[in-house]
KOLMARZA-805893 format. One record per residue (C-alpha): x, y, z; residue in one letter; residue number from 1. Coordinates in pm, 1 decimal. Example, Ala and Ser with C-alpha at 12.3 -4.5 7.8 and 13.67 -1.06 7.14 Angstrom:
BEGIN
- px:py:pz:rest:nr
- 1230.0:-450.0:780.0:A:1
- 1367.0:-106.0:714.0:S:2
END
This chain:
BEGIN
- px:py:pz:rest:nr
- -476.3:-122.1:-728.9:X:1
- -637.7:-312.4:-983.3:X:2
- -463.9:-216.4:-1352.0:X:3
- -651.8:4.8:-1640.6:X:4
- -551.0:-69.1:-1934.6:X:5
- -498.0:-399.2:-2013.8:X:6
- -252.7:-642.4:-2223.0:X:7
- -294.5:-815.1:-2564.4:X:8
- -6.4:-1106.2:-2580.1:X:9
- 88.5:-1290.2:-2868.3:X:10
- 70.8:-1659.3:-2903.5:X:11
- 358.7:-1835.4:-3056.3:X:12
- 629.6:-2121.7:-3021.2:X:13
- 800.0:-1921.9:-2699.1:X:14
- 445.9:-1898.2:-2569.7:X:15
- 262.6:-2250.5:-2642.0:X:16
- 347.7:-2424.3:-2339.2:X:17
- 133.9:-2452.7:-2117.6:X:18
- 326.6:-2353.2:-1791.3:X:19
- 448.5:-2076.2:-2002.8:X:20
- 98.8:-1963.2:-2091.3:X:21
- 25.5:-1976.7:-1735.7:X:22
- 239.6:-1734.7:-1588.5:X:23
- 204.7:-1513.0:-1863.3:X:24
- -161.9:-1515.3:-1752.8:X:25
- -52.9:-1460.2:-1390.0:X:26
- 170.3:-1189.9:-1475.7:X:27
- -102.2:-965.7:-1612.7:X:28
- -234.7:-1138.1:-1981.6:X:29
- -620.5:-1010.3:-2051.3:X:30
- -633.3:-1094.5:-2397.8:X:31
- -419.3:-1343.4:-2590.0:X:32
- -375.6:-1293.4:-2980.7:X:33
- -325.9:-1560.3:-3289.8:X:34
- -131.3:-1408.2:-3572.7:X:35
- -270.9:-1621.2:-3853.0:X:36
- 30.5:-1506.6:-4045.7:X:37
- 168.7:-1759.5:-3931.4:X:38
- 76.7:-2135.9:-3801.4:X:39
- -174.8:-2379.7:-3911.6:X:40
- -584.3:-2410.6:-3846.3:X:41
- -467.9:-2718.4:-3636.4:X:42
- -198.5:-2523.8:-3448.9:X:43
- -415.5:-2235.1:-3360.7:X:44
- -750.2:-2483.1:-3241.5:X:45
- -485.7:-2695.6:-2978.6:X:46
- -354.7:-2325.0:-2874.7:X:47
- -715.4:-2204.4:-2846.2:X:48
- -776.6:-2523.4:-2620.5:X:49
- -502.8:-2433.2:-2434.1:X:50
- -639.7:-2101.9:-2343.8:X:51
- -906.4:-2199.6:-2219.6:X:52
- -810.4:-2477.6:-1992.7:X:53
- -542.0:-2206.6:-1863.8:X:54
- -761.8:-1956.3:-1803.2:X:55
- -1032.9:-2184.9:-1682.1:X:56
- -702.4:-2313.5:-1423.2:X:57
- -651.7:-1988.2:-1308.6:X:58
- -1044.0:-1848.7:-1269.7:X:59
- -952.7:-1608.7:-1519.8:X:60
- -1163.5:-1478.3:-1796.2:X:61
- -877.8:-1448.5:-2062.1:X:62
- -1033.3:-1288.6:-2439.0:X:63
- -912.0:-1485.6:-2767.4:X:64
- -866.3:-1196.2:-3069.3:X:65
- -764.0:-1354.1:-3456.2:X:66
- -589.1:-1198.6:-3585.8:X:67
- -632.9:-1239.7:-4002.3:X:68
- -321.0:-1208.9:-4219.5:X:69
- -475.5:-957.1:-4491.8:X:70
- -312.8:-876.4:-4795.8:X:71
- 35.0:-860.3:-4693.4:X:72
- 209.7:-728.1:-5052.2:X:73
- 543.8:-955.7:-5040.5:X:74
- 849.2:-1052.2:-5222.8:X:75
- 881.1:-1379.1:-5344.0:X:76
- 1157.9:-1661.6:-5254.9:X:77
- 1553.3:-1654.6:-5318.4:X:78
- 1778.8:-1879.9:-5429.7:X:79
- 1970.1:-1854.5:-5121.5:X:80
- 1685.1:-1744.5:-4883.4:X:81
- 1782.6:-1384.6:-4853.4:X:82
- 1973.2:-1154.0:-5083.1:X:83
- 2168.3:-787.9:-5029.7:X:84
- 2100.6:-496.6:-5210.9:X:85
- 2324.7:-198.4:-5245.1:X:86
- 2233.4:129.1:-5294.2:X:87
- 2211.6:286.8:-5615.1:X:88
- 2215.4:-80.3:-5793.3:X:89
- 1943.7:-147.7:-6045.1:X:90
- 1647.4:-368.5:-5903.5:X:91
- 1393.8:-518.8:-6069.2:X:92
- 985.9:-631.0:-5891.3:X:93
- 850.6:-932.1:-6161.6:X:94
- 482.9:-1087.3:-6107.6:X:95
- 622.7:-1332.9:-6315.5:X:96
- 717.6:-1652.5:-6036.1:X:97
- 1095.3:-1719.2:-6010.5:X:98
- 1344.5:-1758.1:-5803.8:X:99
- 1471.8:-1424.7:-5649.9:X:100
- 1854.7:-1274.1:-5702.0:X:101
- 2036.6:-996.0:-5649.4:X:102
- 1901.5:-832.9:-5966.7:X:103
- 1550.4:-948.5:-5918.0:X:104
- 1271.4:-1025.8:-5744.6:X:105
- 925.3:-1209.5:-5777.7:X:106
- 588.2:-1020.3:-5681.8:X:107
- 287.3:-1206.8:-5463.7:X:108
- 61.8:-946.3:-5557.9:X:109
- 64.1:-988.0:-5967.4:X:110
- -164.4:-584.7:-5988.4:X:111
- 101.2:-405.9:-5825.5:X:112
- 286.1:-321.1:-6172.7:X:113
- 5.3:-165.2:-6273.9:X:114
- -98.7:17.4:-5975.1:X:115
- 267.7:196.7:-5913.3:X:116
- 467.7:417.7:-6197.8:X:117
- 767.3:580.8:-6210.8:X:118
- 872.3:848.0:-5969.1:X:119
- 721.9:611.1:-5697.4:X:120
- 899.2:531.6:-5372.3:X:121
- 854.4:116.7:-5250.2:X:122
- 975.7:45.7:-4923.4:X:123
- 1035.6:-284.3:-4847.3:X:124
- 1067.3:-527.9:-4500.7:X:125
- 895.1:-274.3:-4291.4:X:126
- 1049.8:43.1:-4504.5:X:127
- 1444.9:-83.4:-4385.4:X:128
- 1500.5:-119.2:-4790.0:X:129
- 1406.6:202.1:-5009.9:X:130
- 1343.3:108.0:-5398.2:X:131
- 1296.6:440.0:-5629.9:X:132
- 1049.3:301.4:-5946.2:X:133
- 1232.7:404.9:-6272.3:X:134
- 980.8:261.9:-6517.7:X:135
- 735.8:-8.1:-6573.5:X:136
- 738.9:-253.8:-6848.6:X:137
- 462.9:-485.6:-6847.4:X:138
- 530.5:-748.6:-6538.6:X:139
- 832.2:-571.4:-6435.1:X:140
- 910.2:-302.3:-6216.9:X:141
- 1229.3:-143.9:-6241.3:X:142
- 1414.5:20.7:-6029.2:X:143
- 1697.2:199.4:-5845.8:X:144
- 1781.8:104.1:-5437.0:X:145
- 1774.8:383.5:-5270.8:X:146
- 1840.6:234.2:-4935.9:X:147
- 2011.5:-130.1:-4916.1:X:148
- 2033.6:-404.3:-4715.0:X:149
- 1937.0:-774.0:-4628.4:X:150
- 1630.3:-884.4:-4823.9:X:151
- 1509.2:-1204.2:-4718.3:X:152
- 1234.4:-1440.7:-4867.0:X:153
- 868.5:-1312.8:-4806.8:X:154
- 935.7:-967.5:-4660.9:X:155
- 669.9:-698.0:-4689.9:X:156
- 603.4:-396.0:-4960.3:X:157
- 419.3:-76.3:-4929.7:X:158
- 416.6:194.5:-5144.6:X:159
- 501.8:526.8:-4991.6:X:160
- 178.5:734.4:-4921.6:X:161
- -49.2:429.0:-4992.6:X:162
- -253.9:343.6:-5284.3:X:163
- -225.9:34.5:-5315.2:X:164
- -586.4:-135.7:-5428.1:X:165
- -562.2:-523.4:-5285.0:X:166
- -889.2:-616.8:-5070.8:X:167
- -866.7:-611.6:-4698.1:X:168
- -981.6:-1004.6:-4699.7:X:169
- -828.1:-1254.3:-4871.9:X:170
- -950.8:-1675.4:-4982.2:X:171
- -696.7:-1707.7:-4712.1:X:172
- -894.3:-1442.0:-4447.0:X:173
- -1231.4:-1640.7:-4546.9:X:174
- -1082.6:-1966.6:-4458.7:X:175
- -915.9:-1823.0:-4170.4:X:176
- -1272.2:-1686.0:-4018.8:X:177
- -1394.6:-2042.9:-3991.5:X:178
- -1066.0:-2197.9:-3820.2:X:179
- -1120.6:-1839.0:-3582.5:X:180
- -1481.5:-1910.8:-3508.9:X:181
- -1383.6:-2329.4:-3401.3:X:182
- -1131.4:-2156.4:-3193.0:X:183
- -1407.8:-1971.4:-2998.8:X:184
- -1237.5:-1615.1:-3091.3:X:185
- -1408.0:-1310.6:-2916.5:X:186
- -1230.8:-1052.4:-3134.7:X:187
- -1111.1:-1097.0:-3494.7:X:188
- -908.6:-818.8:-3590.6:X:189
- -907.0:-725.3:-4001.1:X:190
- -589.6:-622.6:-4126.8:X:191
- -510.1:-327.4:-4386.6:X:192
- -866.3:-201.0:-4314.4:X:193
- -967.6:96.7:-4579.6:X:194
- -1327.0:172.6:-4506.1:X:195
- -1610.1:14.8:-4335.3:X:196
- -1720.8:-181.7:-4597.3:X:197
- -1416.5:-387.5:-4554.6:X:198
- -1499.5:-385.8:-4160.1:X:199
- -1899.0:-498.4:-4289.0:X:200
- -1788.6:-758.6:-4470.1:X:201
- -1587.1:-963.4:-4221.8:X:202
- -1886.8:-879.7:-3983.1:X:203
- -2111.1:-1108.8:-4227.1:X:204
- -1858.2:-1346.6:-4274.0:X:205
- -1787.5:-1392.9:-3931.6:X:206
- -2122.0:-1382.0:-3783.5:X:207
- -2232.5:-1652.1:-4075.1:X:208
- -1922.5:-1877.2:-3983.7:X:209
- -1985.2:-1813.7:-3630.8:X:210
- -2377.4:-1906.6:-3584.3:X:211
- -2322.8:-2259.1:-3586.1:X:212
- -2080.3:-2212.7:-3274.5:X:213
- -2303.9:-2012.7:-3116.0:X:214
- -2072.4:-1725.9:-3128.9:X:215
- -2052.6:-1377.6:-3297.7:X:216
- -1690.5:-1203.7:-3220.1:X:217
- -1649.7:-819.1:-3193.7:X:218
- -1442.9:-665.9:-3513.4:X:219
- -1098.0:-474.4:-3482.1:X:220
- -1016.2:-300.5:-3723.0:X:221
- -646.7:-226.9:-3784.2:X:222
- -547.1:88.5:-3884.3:X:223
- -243.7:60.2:-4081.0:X:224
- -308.2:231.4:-4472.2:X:225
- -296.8:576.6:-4540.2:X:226
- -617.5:504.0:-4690.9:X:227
- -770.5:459.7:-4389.9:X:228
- -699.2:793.6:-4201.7:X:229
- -972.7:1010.1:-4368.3:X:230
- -1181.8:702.8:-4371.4:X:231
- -1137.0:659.3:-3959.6:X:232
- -1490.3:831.7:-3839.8:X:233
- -1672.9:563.3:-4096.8:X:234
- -1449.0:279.4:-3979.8:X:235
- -1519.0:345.7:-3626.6:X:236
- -1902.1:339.2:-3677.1:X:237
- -1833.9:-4.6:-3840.5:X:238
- -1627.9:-157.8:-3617.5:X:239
- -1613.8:-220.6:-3240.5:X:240
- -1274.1:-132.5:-3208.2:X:241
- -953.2:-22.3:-3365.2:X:242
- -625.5:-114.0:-3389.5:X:243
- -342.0:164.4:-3374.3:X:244
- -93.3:-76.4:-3597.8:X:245
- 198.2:176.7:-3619.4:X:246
- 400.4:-114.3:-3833.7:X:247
- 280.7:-48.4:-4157.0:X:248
- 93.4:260.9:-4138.8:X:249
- 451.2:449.5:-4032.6:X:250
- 607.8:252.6:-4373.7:X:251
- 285.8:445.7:-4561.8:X:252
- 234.3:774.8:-4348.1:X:253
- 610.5:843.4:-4210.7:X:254
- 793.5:732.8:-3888.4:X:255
- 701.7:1117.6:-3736.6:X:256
- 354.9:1136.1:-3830.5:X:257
- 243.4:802.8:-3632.4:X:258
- 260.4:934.0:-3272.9:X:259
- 18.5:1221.4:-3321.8:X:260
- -210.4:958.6:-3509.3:X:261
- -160.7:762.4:-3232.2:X:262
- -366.8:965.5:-3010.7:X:263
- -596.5:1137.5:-3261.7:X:264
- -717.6:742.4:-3335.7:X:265
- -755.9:636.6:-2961.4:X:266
- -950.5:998.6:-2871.6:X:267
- -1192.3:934.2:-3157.0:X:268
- -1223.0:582.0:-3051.5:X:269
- -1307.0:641.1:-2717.0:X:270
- -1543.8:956.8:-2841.0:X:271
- -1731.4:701.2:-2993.3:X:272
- -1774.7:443.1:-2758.9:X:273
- -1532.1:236.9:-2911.0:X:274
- -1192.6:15.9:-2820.0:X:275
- -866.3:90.5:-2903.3:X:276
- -482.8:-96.3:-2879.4:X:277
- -238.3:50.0:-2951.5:X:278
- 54.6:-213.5:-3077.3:X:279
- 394.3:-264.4:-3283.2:X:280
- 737.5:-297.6:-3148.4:X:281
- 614.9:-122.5:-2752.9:X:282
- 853.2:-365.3:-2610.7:X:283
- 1056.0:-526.7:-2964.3:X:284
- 1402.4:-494.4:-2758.9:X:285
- 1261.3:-748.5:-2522.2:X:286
- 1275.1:-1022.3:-2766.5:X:287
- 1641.5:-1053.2:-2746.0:X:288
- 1721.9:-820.9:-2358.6:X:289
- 1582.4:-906.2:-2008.4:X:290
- 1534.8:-560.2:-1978.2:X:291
- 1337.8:-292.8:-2224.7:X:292
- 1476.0:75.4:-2336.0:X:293
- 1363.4:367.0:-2179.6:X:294
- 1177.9:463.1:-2471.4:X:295
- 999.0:174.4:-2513.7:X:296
- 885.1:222.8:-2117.6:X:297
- 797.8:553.4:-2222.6:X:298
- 636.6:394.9:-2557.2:X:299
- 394.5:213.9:-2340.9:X:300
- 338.6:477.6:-2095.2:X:301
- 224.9:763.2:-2323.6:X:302
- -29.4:493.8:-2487.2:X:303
- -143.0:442.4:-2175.8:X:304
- -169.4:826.6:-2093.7:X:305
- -336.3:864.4:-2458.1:X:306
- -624.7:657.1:-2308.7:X:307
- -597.6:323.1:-2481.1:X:308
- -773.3:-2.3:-2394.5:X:309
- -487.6:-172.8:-2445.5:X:310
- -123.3:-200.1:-2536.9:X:311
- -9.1:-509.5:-2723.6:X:312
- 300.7:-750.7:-2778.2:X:313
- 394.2:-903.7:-3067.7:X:314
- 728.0:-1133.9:-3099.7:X:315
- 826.9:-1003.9:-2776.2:X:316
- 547.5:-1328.7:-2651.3:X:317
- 546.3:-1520.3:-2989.4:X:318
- 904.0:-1577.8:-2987.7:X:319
- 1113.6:-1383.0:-2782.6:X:320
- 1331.3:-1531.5:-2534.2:X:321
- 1130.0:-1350.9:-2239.8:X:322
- 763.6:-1405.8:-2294.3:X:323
- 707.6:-1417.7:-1896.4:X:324
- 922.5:-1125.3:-1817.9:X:325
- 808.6:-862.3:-2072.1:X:326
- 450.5:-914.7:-1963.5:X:327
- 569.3:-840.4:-1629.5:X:328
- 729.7:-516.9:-1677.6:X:329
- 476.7:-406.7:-1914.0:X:330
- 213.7:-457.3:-1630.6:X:331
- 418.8:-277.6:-1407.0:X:332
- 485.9:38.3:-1650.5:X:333
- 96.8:60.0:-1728.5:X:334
- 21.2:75.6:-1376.8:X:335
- 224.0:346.9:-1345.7:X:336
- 114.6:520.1:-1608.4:X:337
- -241.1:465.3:-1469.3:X:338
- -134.8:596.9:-1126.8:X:339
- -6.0:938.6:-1250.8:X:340
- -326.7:989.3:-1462.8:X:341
- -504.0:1327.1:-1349.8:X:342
- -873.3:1252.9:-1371.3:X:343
- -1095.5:1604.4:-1490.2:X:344
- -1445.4:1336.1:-1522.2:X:345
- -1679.2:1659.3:-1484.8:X:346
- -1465.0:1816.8:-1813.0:X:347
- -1515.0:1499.4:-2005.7:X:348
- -1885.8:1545.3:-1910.8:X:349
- -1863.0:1886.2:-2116.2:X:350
- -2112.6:1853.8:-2431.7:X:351
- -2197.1:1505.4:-2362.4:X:352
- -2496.2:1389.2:-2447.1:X:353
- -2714.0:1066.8:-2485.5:X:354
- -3033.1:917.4:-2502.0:X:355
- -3028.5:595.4:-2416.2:X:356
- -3195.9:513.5:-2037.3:X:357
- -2866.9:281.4:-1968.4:X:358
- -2644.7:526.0:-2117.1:X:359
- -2781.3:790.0:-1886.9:X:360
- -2733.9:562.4:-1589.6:X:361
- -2379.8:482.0:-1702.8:X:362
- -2275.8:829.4:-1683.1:X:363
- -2444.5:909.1:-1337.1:X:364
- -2247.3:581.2:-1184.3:X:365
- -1931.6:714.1:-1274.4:X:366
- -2022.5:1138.7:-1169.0:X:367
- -2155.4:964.9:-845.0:X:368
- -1831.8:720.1:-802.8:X:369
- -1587.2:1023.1:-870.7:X:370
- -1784.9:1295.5:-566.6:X:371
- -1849.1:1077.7:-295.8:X:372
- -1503.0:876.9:-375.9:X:373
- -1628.4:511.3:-342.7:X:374
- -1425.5:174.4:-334.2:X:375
- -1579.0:65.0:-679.5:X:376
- -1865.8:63.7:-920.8:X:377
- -2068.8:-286.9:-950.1:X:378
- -2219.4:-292.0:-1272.1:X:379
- -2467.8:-621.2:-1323.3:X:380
- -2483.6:-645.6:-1682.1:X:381
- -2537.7:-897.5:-1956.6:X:382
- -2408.9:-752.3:-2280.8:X:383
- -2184.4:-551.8:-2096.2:X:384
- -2270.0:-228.4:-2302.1:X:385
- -2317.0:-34.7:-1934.8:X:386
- -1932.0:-134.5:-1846.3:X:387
- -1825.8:-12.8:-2215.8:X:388
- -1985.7:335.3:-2164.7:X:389
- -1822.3:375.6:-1814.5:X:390
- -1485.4:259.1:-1941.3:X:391
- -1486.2:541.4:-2211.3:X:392
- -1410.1:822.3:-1937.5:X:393
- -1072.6:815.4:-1677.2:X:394
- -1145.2:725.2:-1369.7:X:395
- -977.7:584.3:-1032.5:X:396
- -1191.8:386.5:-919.9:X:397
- -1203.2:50.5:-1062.6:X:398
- -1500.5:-107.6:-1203.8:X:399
- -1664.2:-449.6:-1176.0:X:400
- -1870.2:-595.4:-1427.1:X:401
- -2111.0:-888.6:-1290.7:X:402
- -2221.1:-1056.5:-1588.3:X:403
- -2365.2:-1455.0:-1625.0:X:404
- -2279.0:-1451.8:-1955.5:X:405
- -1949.4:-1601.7:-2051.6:X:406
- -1855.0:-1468.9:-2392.9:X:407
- -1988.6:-1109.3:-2249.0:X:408
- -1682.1:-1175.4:-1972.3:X:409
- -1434.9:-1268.3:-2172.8:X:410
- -1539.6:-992.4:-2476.6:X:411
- -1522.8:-755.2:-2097.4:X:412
- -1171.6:-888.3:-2088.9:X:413
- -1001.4:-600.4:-2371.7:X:414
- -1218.9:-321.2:-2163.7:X:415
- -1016.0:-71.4:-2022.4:X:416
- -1091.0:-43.7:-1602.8:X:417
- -1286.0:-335.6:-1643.0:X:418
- -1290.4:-654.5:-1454.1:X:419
- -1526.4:-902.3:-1528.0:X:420
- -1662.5:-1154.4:-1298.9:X:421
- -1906.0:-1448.5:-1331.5:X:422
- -2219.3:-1353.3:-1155.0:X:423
- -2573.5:-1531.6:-1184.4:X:424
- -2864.0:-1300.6:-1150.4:X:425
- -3155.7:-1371.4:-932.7:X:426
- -3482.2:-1284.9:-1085.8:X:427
- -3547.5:-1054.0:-771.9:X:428
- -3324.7:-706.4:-816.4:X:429
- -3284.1:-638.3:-439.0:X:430
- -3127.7:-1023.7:-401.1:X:431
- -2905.2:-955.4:-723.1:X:432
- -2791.8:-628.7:-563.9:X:433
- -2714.2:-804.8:-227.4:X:434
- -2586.5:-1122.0:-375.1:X:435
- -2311.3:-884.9:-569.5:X:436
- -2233.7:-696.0:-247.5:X:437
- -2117.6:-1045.8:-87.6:X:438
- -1932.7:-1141.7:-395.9:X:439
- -1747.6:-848.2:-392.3:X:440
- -1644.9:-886.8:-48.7:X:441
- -1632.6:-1266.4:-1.6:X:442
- -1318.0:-1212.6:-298.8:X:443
- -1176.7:-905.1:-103.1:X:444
- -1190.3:-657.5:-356.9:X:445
- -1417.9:-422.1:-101.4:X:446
- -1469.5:-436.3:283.4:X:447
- -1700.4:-344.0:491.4:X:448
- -1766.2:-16.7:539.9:X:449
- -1649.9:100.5:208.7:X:450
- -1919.4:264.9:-44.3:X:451
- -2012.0:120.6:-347.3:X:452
- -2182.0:234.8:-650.6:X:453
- -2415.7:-96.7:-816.7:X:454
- -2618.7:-46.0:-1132.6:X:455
- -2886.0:-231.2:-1252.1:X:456
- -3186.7:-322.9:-1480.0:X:457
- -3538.6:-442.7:-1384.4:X:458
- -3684.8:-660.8:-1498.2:X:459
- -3362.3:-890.1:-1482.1:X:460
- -3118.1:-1060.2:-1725.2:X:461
- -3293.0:-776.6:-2045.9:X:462
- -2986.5:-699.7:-2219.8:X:463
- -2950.4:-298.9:-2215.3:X:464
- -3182.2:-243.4:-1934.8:X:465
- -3006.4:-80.9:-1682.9:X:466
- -3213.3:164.4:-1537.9:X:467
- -3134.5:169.2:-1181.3:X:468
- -2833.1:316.1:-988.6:X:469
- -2803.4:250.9:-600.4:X:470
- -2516.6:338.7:-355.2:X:471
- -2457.7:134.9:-47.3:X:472
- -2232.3:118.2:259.5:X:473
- -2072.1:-273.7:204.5:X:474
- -2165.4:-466.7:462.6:X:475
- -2489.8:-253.2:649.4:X:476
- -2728.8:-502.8:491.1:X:477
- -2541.7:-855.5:460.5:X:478
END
């Protein structure tokens, strides 16, 4: 059974080496992530050559997604590197730089005193601290700890509810885009998204930065300010994809709202042709344990039930002791989760509609694949927007996308029931057709005798041309 939905792994110092990368690829890796939270532009171009030669190793097509850092709101430094806070203690947040104590703390973001007031609740290092604002005077924002704990040196601050104003790209994010586009990135995912003209402008910036490369990455858009939920049907039109980053967004929106957001985002994504990953601590336990909870197998199975393109690890692969192994149980739990799937195709025809030609013949490969219960679905594509529509809707039967474009394979890569393979087209369609019949079986994924669904465009190689759909018995003509 080839797997669904597929696997975004982090890059980091557990994951860098290159045997390391390797069986992480082997074990089930489709698309490998750079947190440029971290790292330099030097680190991230040798692990970007590393991919590549990897995947390249392995006859893989393997998708590279940037990840920028985005306006992360953080404490400043420490004396002593981290500091405790007690609750009901006085605290006080001061955009003037200094040192940090037990009494104080300075602010990255100098606006934030005048964009909070008192009666406010700040959460801080992923909501584990809980500051109630007294008062504001001037620089400084006082107030009361709610919750203690261990506050170390850059840790994170939202505002409960959201509305905070920073930008979604930073100088930093700008400079980042170039380092992303000499990496080769296929996906650069924006972080603390609001609307789509955040998601617009990284599209400029990234398809100016990336024309001298010869590449123009597909935009993610992470979902993780309150801000964003009413804003998600604009955001999606904007974007190719979205992010379900249930870090920050349950610090803003509340631990018990995130799991029905969680599936509201990936049904609207996939309602409008879009990607989704769902990601944030699915496997965090892993970092330290061989073996994950049940809830976090449960975690990743409902995301995978919810329809998702993907589900993603974070420091599990960056720098958890068990990069290898969590990839491997995480592949096994998804395919699971895929097996027990109950497939109702002809309901999620309901109210469809379209009007697009290859759209049209998208939709008939995958009614047609579904009643006559075929091996697989060939679909010889070049921009691979045939293989997108078809991966919108559950079904069992896999799909193959035959495509001679490389960054179309790799961008194929995050596509849920997708696998892409290297295919050149012959300028005759009947040749094409029979030419992917023997690649399918010449790699064993069909034999003969099995039926096949292939869909294709005349004339050849005219990206979103599909127009022709064709069933065959493997092997009758070869």
């Amino acid at each position: 059974m080839v797997r669904s939905t597929k696997i975004v792994a982090t890059l980091g110092p557990a994951s860098s080496e290159a045997l390391v990368l390797e069986r992480m690829l082997v074990a089930g890796v489709d698309v490998v992530r750079f947190n440029f939270s971290h790292g330099t532009a030097q680190d991230h171009l040798a692990r970007a050559k590393l991919v590549r030669e990897t995947a390249a190793k392995l006859g893989r097509d393997v998708a590279i997604m940037a990840d920028l850092q985005g306006p992360k709101i953080r404490v400043g430094k420490f004396e002593n590197g981290k500091v405790t806070l007690h609750a009901g203690k006085k605290f006080v947040l001061d955009a003037n730089p200094a040192l940090g104590t037990e009494e104080r703390a300075a602010l990255d973001y100098k606006d934030l005193p005048r964009e909070v007031k008192s009666g406010d609740t700040l959460l801080l290092n992923d909501g584990l601290i809980v500051l109630n604002v007294d008062q504001v005077a001037g620089s400084e924002i006082h107030t009361t700890v709610r919750i203690g704990g261990e506050l170390s040196n850059n840790k994170g601050i939202n505002k409960l509810g959201g509305g905070l104003s920073a930008a979604a790209l930073t100088g930093k994010d700008v400079r980042d885009i170039d380092t992303a586009m000499e990496c080769g990135a296929d996906y650069v995912a924006i972080s603390f998204v609001k609307s789509r003209t955040d998601v617009e402008m990284a599209r400029q910036l990234t398809t100016i930065a990336g024309e001298k490369h010869g590449i123009k990455p597909q935009i993610i858009a992470k979902i993780e300010r309150a801000e964003a939920i009413p804003m998600l049907r604009e955001i999606l039109d904007a974007a190719d994809g979205i992010m379900v980053a249930r870090g920050d967004l349950a610090v803003e929106v509340g631990n018990a709202a995130v799991p029905a957001l969680q599936k509201r985002m990936i049904k609207m994504a996939r309602a409008a042709n879009k990607l989704a990953i769902t990601a944030t601590q699915m496997m965090e336990s892993m970092i330290h344990n061989a073996v994950p909870t049940r809830a976090e197998v449960s975690d990743v199975a409902n995301a995978v039930l919810d329809g998702t393109d993907a589900v993603m690890l974070s420091a599990e692969t960056a720098s958890g002791k068990y990069p290898v192994e969590v990839v491997e149980i995480m592949a096994s739990i998804a395919q699971e989760a895929d097996k027990s799937e109950q497939v109702e195709l002809d309901l999620q025809f309901v109210n469809q509609t379209f009007s697009r030609v290859d759209q049209s013949i998208a939709y008939g490969a995958l009614f047609t694949a579904f009643h006559l219960r075929v091996a697989a679905i060939c679909a010889l594509t070049d921009s691979g927007s045939t293989a997108l529509w078809m991966s919108r809707h559950d079904i069992d039967v896999p799909i193959f996308a035959l495509t001679p474009n490389i960054a179309t394979a790799r961008r194929l890569a995050l596509y849920r029931n997708v696998r892409p393979l290297h295919f050149e087209l012959h300028t005759d369609r009947d040749e094409s057709l029979a030419a992917a019949e023997r690649l399918l079986l010449d790699k064993g994924l069909v034999k003969r005798g099995d039926l096949i669904v292939l869909t294709v465009g005349e004339p050849m190689g005219q990206p979103g041309g599909t127009n022709a759909l064709k069933i065959v018995r493997v092997g009758e003509r070869l």
